[in-house]
Each structure stands twice: as C-alpha cells, then as structure tokens.
N, CA and C atoms of all chains as a GROMACS GRO file, in nm:
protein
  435
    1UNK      N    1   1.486   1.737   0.901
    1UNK     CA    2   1.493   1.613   0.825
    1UNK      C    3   1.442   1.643   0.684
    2UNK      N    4   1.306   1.684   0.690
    2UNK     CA    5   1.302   1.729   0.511
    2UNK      C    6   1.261   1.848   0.526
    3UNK      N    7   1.325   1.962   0.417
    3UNK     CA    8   1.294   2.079   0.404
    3UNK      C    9   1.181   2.129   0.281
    4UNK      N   10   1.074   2.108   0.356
    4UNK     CA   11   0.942   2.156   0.283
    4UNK      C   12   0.898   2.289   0.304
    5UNK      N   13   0.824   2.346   0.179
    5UNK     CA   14   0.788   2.464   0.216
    5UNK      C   15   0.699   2.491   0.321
    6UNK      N   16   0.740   2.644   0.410
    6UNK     CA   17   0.663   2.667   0.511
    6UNK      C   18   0.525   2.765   0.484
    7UNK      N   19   0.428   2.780   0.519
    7UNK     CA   20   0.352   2.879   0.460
    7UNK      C   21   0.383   2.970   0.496
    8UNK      N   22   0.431   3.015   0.632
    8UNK     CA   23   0.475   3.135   0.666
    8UNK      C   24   0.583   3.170   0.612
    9UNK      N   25   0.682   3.109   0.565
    9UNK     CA   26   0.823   3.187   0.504
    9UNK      C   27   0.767   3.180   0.385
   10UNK      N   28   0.673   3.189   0.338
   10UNK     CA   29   0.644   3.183   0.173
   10UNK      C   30   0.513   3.278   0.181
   11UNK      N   31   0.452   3.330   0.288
   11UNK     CA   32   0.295   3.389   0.310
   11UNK      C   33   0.320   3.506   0.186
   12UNK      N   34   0.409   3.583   0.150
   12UNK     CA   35   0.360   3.681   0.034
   12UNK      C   36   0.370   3.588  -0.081
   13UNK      N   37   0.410   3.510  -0.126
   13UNK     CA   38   0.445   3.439  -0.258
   13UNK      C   39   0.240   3.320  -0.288
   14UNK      N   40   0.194   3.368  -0.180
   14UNK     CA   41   0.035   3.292  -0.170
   14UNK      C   42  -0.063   3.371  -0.209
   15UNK      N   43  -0.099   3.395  -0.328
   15UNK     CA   44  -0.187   3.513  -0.383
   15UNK      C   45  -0.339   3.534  -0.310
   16UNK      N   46  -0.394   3.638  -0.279
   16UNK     CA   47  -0.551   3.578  -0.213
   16UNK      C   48  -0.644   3.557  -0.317
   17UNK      N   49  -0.720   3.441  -0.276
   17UNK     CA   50  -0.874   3.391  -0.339
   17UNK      C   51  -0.790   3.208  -0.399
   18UNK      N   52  -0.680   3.202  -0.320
   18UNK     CA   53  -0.641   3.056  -0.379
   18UNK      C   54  -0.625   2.957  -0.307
   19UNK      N   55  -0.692   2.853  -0.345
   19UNK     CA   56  -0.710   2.746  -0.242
   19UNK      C   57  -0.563   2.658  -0.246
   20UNK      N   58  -0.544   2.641  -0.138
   20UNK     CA   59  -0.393   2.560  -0.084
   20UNK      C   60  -0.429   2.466   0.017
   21UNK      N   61  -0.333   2.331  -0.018
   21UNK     CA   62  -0.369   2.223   0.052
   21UNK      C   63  -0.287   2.233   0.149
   22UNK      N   64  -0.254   2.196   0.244
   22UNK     CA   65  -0.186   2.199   0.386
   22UNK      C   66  -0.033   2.077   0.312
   23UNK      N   67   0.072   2.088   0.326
   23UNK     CA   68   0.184   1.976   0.298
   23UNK      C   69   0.161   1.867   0.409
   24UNK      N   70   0.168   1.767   0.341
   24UNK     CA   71   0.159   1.638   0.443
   24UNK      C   72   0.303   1.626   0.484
   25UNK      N   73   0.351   1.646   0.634
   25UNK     CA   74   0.478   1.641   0.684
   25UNK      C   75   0.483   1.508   0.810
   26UNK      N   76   0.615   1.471   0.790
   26UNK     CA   77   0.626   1.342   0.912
   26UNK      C   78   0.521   1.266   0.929
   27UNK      N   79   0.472   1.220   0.867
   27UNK     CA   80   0.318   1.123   0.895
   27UNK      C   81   0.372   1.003   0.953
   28UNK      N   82   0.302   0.966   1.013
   28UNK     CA   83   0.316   0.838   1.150
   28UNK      C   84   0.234   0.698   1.062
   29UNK      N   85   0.234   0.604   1.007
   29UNK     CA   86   0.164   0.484   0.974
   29UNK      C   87   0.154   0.392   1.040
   30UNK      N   88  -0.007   0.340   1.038
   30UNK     CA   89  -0.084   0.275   1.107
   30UNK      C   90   0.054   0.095   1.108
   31UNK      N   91   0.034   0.090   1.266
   31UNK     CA   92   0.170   0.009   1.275
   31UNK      C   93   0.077  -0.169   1.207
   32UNK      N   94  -0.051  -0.169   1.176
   32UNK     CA   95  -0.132  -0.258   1.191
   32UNK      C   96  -0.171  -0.231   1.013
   33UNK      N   97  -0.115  -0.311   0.953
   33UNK     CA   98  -0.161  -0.339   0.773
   33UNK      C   99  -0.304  -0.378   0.782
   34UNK      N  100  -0.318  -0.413   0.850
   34UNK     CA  101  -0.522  -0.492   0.816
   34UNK      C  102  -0.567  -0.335   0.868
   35UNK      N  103  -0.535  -0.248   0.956
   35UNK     CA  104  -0.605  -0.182   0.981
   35UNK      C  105  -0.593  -0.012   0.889
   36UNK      N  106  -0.484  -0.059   0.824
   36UNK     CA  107  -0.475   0.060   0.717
   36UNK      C  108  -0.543   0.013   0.595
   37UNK      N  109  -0.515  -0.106   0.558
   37UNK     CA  110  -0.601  -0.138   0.459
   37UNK      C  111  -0.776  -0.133   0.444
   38UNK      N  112  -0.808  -0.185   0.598
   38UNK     CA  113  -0.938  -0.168   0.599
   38UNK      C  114  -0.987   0.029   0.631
   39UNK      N  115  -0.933   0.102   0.635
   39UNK     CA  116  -0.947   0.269   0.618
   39UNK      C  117  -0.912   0.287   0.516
   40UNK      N  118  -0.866   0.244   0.427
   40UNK     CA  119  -0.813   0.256   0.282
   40UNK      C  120  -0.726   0.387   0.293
   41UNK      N  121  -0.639   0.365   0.422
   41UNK     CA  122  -0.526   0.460   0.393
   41UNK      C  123  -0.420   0.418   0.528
   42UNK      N  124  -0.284   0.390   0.456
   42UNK     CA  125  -0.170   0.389   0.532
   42UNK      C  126  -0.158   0.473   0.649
   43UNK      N  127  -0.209   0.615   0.621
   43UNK     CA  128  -0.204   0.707   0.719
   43UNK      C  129  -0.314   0.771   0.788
   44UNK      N  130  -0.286   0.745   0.931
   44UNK     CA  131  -0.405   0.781   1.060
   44UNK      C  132  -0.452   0.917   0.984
   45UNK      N  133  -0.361   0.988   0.972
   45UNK     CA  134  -0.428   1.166   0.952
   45UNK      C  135  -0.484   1.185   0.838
   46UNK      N  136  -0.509   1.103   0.749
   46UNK     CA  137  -0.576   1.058   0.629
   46UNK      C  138  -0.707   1.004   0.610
   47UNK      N  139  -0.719   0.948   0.715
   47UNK     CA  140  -0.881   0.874   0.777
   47UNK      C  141  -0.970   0.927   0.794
   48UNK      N  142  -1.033   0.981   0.732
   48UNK     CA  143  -1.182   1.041   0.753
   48UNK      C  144  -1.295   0.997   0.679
   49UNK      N  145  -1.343   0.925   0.721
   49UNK     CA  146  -1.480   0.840   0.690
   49UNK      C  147  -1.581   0.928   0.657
   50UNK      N  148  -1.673   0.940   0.596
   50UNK     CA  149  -1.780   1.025   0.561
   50UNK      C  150  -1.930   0.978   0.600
   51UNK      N  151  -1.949   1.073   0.785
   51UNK     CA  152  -2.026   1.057   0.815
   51UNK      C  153  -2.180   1.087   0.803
   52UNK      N  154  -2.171   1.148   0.676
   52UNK     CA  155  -2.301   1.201   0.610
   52UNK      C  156  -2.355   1.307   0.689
   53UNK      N  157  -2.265   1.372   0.786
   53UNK     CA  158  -2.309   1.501   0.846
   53UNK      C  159  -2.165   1.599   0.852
   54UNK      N  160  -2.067   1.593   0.955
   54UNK     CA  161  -1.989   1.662   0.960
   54UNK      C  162  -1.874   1.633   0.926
   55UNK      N  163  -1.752   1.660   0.931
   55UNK     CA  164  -1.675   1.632   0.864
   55UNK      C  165  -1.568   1.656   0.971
   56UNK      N  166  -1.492   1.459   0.992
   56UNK     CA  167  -1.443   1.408   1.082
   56UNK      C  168  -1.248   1.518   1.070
   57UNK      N  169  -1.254   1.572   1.173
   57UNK     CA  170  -1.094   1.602   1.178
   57UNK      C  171  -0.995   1.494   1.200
   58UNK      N  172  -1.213  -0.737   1.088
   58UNK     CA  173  -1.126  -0.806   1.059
   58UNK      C  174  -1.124  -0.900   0.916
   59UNK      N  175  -1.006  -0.953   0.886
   59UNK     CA  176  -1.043  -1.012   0.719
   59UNK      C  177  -1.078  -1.183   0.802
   60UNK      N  178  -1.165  -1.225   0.686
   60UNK     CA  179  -1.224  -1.362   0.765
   60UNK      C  180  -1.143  -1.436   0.644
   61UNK      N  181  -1.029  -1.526   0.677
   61UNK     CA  182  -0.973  -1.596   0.596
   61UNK      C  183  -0.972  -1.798   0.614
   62UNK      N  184  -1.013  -1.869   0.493
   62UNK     CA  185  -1.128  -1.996   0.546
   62UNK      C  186  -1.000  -2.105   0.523
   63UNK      N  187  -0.864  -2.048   0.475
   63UNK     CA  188  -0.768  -2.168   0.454
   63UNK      C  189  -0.678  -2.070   0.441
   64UNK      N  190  -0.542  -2.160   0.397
   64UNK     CA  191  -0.401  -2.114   0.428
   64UNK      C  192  -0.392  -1.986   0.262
   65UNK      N  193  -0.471  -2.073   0.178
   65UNK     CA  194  -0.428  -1.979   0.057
   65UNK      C  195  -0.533  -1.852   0.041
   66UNK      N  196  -0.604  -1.856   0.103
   66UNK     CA  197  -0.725  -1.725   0.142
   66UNK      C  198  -0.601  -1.610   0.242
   67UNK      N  199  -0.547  -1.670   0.316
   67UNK     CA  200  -0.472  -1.613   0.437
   67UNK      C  201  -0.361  -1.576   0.376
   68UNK      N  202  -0.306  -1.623   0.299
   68UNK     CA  203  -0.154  -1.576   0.223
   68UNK      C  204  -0.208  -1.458   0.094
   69UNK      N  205  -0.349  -1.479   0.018
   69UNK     CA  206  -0.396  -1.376  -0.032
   69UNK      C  207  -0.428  -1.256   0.070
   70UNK      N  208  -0.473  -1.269   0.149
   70UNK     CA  209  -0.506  -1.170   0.244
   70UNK      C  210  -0.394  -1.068   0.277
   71UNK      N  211  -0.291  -1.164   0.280
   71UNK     CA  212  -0.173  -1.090   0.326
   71UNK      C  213  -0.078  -1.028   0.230
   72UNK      N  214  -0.085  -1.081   0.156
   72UNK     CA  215  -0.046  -1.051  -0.005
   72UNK      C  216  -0.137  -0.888  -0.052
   73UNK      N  217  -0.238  -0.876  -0.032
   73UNK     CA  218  -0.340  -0.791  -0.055
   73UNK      C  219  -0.287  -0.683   0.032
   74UNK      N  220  -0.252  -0.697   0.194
   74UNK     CA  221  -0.225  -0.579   0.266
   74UNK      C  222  -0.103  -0.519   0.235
   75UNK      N  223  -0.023  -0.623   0.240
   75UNK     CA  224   0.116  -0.514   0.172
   75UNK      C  225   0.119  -0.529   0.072
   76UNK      N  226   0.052  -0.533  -0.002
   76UNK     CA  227   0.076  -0.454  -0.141
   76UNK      C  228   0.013  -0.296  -0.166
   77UNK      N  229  -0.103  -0.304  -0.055
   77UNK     CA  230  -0.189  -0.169  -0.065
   77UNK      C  231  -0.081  -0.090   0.047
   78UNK      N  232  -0.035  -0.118   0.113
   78UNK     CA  233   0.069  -0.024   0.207
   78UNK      C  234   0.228  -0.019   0.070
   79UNK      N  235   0.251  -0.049  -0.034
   79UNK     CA  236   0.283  -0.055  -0.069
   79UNK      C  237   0.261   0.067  -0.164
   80UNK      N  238   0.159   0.060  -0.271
   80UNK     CA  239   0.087   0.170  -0.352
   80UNK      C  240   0.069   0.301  -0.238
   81UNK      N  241   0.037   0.317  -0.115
   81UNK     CA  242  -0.003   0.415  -0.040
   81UNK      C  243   0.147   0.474  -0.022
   82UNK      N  244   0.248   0.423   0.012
   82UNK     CA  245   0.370   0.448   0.020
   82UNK      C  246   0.419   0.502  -0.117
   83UNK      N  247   0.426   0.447  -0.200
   83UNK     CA  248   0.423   0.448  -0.376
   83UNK      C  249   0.367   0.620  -0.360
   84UNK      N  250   0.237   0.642  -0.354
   84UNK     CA  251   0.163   0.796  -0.368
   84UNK      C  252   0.253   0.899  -0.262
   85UNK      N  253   0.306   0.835  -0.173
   85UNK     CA  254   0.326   0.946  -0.073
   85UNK      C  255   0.476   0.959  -0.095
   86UNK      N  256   0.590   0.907  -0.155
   86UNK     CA  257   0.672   0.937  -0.215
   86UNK      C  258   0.706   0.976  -0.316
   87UNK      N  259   0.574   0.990  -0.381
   87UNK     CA  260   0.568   1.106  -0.521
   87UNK      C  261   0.584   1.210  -0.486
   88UNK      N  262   0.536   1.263  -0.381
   88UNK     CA  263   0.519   1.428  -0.345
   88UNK      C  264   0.654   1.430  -0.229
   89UNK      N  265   0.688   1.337  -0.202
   89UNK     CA  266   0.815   1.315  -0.072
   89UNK      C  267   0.907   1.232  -0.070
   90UNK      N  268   0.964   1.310  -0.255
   90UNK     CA  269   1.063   1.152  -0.246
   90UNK      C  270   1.186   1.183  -0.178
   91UNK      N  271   1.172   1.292  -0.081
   91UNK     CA  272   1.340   1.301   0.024
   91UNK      C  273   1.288   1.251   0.159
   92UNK      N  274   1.199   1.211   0.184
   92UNK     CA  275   1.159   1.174   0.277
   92UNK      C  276   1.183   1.001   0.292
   93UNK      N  277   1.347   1.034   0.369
   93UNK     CA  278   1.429   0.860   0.419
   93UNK      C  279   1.362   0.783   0.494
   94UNK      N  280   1.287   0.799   0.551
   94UNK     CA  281   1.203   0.712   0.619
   94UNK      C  282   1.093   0.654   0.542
   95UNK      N  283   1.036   0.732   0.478
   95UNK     CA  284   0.936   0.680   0.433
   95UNK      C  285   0.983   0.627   0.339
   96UNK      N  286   1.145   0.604   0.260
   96UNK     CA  287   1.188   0.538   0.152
   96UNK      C  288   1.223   0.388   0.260
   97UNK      N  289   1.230   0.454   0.375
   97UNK     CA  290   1.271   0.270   0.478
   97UNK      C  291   1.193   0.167   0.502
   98UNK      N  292   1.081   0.274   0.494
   98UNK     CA  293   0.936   0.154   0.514
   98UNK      C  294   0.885   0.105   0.378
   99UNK      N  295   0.924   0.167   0.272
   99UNK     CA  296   0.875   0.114   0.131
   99UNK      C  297   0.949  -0.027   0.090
  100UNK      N  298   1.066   0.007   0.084
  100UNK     CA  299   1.226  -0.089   0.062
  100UNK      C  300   1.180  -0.244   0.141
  101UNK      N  301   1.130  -0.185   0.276
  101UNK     CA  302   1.099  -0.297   0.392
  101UNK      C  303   0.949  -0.375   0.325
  102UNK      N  304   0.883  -0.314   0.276
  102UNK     CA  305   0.724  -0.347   0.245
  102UNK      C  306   0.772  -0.390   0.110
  103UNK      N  307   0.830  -0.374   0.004
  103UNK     CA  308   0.816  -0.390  -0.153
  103UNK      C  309   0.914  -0.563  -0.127
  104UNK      N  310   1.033  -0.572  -0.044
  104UNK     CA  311   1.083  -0.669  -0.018
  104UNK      C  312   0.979  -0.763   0.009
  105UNK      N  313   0.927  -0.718   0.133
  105UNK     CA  314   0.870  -0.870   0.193
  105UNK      C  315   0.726  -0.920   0.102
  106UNK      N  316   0.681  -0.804   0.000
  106UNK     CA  317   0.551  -0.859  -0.079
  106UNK      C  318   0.623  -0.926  -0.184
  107UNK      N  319   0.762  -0.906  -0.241
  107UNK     CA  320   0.809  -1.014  -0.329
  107UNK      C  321   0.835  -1.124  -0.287
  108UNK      N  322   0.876  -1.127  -0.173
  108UNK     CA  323   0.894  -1.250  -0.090
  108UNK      C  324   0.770  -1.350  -0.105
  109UNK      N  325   0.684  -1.301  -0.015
  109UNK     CA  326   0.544  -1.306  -0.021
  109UNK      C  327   0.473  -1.448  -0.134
  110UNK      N  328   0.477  -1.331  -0.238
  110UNK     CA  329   0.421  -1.382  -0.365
  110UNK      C  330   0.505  -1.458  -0.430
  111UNK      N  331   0.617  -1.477  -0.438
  111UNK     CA  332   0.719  -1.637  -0.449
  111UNK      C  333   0.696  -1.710  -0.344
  112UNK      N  334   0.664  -1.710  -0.265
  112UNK     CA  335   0.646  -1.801  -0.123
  112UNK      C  336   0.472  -1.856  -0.191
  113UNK      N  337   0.401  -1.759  -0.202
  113UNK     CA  338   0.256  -1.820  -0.272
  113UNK      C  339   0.279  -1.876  -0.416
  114UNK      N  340   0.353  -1.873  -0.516
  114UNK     CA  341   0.365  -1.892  -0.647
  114UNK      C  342   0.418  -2.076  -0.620
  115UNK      N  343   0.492  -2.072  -0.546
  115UNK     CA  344   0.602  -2.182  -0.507
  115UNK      C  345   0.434  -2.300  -0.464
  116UNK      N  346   0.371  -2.240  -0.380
  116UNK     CA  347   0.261  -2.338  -0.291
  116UNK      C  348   0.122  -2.356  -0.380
  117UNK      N  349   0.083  -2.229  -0.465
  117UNK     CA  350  -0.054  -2.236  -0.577
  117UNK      C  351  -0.016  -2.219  -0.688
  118UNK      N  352   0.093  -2.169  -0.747
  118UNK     CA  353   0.082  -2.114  -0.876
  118UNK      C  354   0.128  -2.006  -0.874
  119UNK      N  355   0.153  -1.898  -0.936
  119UNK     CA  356   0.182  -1.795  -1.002
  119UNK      C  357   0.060  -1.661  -0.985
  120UNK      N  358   0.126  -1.576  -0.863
  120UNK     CA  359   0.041  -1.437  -0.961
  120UNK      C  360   0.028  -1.356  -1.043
  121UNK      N  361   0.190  -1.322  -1.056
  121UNK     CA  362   0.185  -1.274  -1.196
  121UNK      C  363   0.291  -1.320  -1.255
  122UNK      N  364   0.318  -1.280  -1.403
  122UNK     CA  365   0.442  -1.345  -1.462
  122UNK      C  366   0.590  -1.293  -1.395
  123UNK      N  367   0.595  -1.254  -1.294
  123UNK     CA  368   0.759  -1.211  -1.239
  123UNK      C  369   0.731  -1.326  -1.193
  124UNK      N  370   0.657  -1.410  -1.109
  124UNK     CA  371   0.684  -1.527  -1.055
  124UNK      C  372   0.626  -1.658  -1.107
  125UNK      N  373   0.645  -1.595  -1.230
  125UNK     CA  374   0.573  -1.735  -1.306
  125UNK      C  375   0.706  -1.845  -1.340
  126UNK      N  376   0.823  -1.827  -1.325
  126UNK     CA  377   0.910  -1.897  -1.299
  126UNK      C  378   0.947  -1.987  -1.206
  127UNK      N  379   1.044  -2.087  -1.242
  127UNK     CA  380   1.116  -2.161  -1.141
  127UNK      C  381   0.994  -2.311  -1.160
  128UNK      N  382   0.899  -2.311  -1.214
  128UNK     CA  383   0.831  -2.454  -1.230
  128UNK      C  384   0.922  -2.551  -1.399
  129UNK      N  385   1.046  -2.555  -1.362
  129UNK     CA  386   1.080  -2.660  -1.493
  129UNK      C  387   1.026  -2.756  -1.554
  130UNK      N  388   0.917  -2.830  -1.452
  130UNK     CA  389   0.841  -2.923  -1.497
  130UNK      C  390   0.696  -2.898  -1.540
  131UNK      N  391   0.676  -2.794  -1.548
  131UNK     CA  392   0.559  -2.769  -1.590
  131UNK      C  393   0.463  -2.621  -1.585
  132UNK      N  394   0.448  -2.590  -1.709
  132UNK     CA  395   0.414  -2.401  -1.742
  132UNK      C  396   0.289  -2.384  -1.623
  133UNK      N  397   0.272  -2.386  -1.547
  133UNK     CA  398   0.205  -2.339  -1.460
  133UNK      C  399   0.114  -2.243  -1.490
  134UNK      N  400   0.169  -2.178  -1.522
  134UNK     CA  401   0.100  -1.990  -1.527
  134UNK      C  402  -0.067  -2.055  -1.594
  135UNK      N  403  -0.035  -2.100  -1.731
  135UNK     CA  404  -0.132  -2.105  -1.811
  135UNK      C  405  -0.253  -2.226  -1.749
  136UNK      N  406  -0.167  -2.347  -1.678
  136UNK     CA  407  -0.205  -2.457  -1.637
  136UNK      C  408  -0.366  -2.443  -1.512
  137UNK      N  409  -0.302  -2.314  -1.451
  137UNK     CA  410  -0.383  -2.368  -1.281
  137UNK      C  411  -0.446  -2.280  -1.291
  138UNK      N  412  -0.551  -2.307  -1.238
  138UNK     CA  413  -0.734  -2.256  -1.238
  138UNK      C  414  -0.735  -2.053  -1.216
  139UNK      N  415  -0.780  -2.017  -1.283
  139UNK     CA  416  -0.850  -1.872  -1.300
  139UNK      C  417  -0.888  -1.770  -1.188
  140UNK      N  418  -0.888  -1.669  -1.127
  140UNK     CA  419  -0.930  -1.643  -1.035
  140UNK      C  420  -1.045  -1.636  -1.048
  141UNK      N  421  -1.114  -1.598  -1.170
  141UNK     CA  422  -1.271  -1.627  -1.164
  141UNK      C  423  -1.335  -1.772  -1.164
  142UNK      N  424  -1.256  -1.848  -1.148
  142UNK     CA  425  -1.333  -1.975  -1.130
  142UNK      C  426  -1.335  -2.027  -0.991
  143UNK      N  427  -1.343  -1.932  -0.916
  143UNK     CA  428  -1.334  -1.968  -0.748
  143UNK      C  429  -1.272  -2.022  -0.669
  144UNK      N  430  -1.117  -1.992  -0.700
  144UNK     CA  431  -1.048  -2.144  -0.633
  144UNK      C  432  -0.942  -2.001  -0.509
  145UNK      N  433  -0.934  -1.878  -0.619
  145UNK     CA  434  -0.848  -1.816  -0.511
  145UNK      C  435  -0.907  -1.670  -0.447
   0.00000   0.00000   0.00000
C-alpha cells in the first residue's frame, strides 16, 4: 500500500554514529476522539506519558 | 472524561476533538501524503468539523469568519459576547 523506505534495503546508504527515527507505517487511530484528544495524540503508538522514571514502550 | 454543563459547552467540546484529530492527521500527512487512508479519515474529519461549526455558528454565533456568514439580519461576528467574557 505505501512504499516507504526499508532500513534494511537501504542499511549501507545509513552512515554509523547517526541517529535515525524509526518511519511511522500503517498506524491504527484511537477509534474514540475524547480519548485521543485527552493523550494528545491521534495515535495509540504515539502515547507515551512521562512517567518520571522509565520510559513507557 | 470532558465534563460539559450545557448544549453549547458540549458542541465546543466536540468542535475541539475533531479539530485536534484533524491537525494530528494534518502532521501525519506531511510525512505520508500517499498514505489513502489516512487521506480517508482526514476528508471524513475536516467535513464533519465544518459541518460542526456552521451547525454552532447557526445556534451561538460565529467561530470564525468562514462562518461568520448567512446572518442577513444582523453582523453577528462583531455583535455576540467574547470568549473571554465567559459565555463560551
């Protein structure tokens, strides 16, 4: 459906010591507007609250 | 949950959610604008918040000037109370 880059068909074109963000692919949205709004994000895999210790996957 | 105390608290409320699923959609089709689905749910969300906010403009007034129209009898926009004066 959409052709985004893969890291692996691209792994030599990724120089080392460089930080790379992961591509956000097919994301699923919260079917509930009050409840995306109140996470301040449309998307579940986006949600990470900051629990002042670890850091929520 | 949002605690809403009348009908025009409740139509802001709702006005407020899709518009922010709106902007979130807005960001995520910057980086994915081939991504048809997520152009299906925008199309579906940008519709029904215009809807929306003519459906509220029609019952309080005007939120912004796209729907500051359609009152012939009277400029509205300028007329009805402030949001800082506590009414919305």
């Amino acid at each position: 459906m959409n052709d985004y880059p893969k890291f692996e068909d691209y792994r030599d074109r990724f120089p080392l010591a460089m930080a790379y963000v992961p591509w956000q692919e097919r994301p699923i949205l919260y079917e509930n507007l009050e409840e995306g709004f109140c996470n301040g994000t449309l998307f579940p895999e986006l949600n990470k609250p900051f629990t002042g210790r670890r850091c929520v996957k | 949950m949002m605690q809403c105390k009348n009908d025009r608290e409740r139509m802001l409320c709702d006005i407020s959610k899709v518009s922010f699923a709106v902007v979130d959609l807005t960001l995520y089709l910057d980086t994915h604008s081939c991504d048809s689905q997520a152009q299906d749910y925008f199309n579906h969300y940008v519709r029904l918040l215009n809807q929306m906010k003519r459906e509220y403009a029609m019952k309080y007034g005007p939120l912004n000037l796209s729907t500051a129209d359609g009152y012939s009898s009277e400029w509205k926009w300028a007329n009805m109370p402030l949001p800082w004066e506590g009414v919305c």
